[in-house]
RODO-2510 file (C-alpha; in nm, 4 decimals, decimal comma):
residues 72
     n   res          X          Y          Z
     1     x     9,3056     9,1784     8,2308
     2     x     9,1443     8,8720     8,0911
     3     x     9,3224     8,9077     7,8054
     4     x     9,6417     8,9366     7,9687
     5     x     9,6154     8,5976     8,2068
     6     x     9,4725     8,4059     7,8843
     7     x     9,8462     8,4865     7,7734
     8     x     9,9841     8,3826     8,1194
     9     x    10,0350     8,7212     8,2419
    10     x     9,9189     8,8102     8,5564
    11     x     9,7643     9,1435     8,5283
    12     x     9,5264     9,3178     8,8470
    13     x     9,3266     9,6277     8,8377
    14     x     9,5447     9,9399     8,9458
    15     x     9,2555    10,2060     9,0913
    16     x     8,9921    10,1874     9,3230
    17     x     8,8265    10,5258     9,3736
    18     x     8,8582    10,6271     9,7578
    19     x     8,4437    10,6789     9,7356
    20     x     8,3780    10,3097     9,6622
    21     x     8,6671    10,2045     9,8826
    22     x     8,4623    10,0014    10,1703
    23     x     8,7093    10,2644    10,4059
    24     x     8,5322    10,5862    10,2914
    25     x     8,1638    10,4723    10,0781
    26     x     8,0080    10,5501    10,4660
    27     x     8,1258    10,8991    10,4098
    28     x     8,0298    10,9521    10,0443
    29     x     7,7914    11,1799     9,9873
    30     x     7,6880    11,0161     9,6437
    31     x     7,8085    11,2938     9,3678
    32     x     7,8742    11,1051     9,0701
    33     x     8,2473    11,1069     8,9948
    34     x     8,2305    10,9987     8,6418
    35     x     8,6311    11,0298     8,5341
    36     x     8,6932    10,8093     8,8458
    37     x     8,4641    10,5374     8,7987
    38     x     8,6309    10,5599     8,4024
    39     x     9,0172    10,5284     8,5696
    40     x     8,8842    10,2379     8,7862
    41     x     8,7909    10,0859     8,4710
    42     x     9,0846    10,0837     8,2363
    43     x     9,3487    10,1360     8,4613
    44     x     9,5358     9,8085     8,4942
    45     x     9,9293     9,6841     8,6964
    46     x    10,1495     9,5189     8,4941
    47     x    10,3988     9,2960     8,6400
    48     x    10,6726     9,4341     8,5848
    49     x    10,9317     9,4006     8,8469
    50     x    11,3048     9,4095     8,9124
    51     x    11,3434     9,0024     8,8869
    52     x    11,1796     8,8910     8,5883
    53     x    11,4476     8,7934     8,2762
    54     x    11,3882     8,9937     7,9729
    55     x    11,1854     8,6904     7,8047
    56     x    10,9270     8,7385     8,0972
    57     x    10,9221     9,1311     8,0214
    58     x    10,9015     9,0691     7,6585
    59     x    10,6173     8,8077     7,6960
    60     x    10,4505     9,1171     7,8838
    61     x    10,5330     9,3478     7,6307
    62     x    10,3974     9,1346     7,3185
    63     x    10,0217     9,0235     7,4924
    64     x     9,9917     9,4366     7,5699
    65     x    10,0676     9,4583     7,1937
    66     x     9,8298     9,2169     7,1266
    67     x     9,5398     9,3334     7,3180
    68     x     9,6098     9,6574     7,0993
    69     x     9,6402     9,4829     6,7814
    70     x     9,3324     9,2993     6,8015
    71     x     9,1125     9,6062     6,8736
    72     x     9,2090     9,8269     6,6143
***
């Protein structure tokens, strides 16, 4: 994500698990969900909607490439 908005795209986290939501952590009973807490961290909304020109998608496209690129 920081990588993203350093490019001037505006990127948010995608996943909260529901047993850290502050609507259901009361009613955890504290098993560790270890794939959840993974998707929480590495899931991540692009913004990609139906109004942005094709240079706006591209621009998206290239810093996701980038991110890539730079950590291989």
């Amino acid at each position: 994500i920081s990588h993203l908005r350093r490019r001037g795209v505006h990127a948010t986290f995608h996943y909260q698990p529901l047993h850290s939501s502050p609507f259901f952590a009361a009613r955890y009973a504290g098993e560790e969900l270890v794939q959840a807490a993974r998707f929480a961290d590495c899931l991540t909304r692009l913004p990609i909607i139906g109004h942005m020109s094709d240079q706006e998608v591209d621009a998206v496209i290239v810093a996701v490439k980038e991110f890539y690129d730079v950590r291989s």
